[in-house]
C-alpha positions as CSV (number, residue, x, y, z in Angstrom):
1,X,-66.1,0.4,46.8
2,X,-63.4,1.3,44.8
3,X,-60.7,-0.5,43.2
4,X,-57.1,0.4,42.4
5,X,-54.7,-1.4,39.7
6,X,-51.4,0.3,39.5
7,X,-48.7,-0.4,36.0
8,X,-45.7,0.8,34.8
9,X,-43.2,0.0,37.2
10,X,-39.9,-1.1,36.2
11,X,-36.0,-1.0,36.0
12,X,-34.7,1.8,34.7
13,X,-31.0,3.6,34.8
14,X,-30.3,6.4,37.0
15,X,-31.1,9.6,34.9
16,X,-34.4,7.7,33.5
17,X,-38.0,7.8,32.9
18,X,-41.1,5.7,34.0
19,X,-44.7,6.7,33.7
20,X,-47.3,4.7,36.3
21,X,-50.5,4.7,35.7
22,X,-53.2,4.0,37.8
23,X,-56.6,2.6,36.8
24,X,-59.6,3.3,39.4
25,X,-62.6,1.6,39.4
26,X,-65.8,1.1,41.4
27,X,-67.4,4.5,42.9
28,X,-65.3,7.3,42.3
29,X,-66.8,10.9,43.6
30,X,-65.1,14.6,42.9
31,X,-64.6,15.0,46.4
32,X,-61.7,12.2,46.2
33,X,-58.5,13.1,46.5
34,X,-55.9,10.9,44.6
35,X,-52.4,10.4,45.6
36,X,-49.4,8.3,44.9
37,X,-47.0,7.2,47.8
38,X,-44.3,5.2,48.3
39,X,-42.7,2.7,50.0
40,X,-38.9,1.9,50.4
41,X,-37.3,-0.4,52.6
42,X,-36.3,0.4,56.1
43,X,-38.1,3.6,55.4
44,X,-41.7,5.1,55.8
45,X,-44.3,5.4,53.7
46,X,-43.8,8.8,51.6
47,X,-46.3,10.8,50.0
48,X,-45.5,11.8,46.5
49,X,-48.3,13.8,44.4
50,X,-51.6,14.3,44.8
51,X,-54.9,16.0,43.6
52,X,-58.8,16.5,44.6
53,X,-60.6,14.4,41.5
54,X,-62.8,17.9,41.5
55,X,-60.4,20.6,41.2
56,X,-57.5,21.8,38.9
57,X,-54.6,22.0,41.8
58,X,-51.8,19.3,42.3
59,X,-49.5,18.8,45.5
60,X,-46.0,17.6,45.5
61,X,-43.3,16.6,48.2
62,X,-40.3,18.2,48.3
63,X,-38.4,15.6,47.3
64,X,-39.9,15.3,44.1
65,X,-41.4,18.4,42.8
66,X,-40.0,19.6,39.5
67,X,-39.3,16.1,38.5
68,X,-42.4,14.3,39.1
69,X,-45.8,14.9,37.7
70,X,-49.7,13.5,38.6
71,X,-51.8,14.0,35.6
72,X,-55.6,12.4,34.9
73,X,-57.3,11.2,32.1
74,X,-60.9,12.1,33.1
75,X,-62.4,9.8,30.9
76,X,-60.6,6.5,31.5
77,X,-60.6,7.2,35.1
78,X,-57.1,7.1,35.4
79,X,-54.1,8.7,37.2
80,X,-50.8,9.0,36.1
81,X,-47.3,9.9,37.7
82,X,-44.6,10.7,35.4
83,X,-41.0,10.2,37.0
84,X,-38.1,12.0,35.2
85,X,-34.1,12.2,36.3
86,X,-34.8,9.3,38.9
87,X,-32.5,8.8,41.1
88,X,-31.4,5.4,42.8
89,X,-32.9,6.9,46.2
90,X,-36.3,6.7,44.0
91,X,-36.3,3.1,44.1
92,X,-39.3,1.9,46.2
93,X,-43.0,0.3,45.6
94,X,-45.2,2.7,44.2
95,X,-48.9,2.8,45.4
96,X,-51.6,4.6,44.2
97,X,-54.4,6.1,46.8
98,X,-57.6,7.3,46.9
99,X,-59.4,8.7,50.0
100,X,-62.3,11.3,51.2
101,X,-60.4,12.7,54.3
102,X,-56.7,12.5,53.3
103,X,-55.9,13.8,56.6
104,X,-57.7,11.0,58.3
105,X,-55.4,8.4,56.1
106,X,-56.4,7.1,52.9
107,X,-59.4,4.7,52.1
108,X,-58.9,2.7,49.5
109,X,-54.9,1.6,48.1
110,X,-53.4,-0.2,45.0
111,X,-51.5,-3.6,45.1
112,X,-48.1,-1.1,44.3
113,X,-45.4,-1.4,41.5
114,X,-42.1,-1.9,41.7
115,X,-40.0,0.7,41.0
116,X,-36.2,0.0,40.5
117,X,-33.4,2.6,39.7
118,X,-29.9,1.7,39.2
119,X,-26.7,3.3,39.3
C-alpha cells in the first residue's frame, strides 16, 4: 500500500510561483512511475509531469513544459512540482500519482491541493 500527502497549494497572482510537494509513503518500488495531474472544473483530468522512481528522465505536457518542473528528493521520498509564470488557466486541484502501469491508469492518488491563480 502506498500513501500520498500532497502541500503547497495556494493563492498566488498571475505571473507567480508555487512549489507542491508530495510525500509518499508505504511501499514504494523503482519501477513506479510518479506523476502530478490536475483537475479543473468543467474540465478533464490533465496530466502534468512525470517520472519512473528508477530512472533519470522526466515527461511534461505541452501545456506546461518550460514552466513547470518534477524533481525528487530520494531520501525523503518525496516529489516535487515547481510552477513558475502561472497563469489563471493553471488554477485547478493538484494531485499527486503513483502507478506501476501508467498506461493502465494510475494505482494509488493524493487527496489534491488547491491551486488558485488570479488575474
Amino acid at each position: 500500500q502506498v500513501q500520498l500527502v500532497e502541500s503547497g497549494g495556494g493563492l498566488v497572482q498571475a505571473g507567480g510561483s508555487l512549489r507542491l510537494s508530495c510525500v509518499a509513503s508505504g511501499r514504494i518500488f523503482n519501477s513506479y512511475t510518479m506523476a502530478w495531474f490536475r483537475h479543473a472544473p468543467g474540465k478533464e483530468r490533465e496530466f502534468l509531469a512525470g517520472f519512473n522512481w528508477g530512472g533519470d528522465k522526466s515527461y511534461y505536457a505541452d501545456s506546461v513544459k518550460g514552466r513547470f518542473t518534477i524533481s525528487r528528493d530520494n531520501a525523503k521520498n518525496t516529489v516535487y512540482l515547481q510552477m513558475n509564470s502561472l497563469k489563471p488557466e493553471d488554477t485547478a486541484v493538484y494531485y499527486c500519482a503513483a502507478g506501476l502501469s501508467p498506461s493502465q491508469g494510475m494505482d494509488y492518488w493524493g487527496q489534491g491541493t488547491q491551486v488558485t491563480v488570479s488575474s
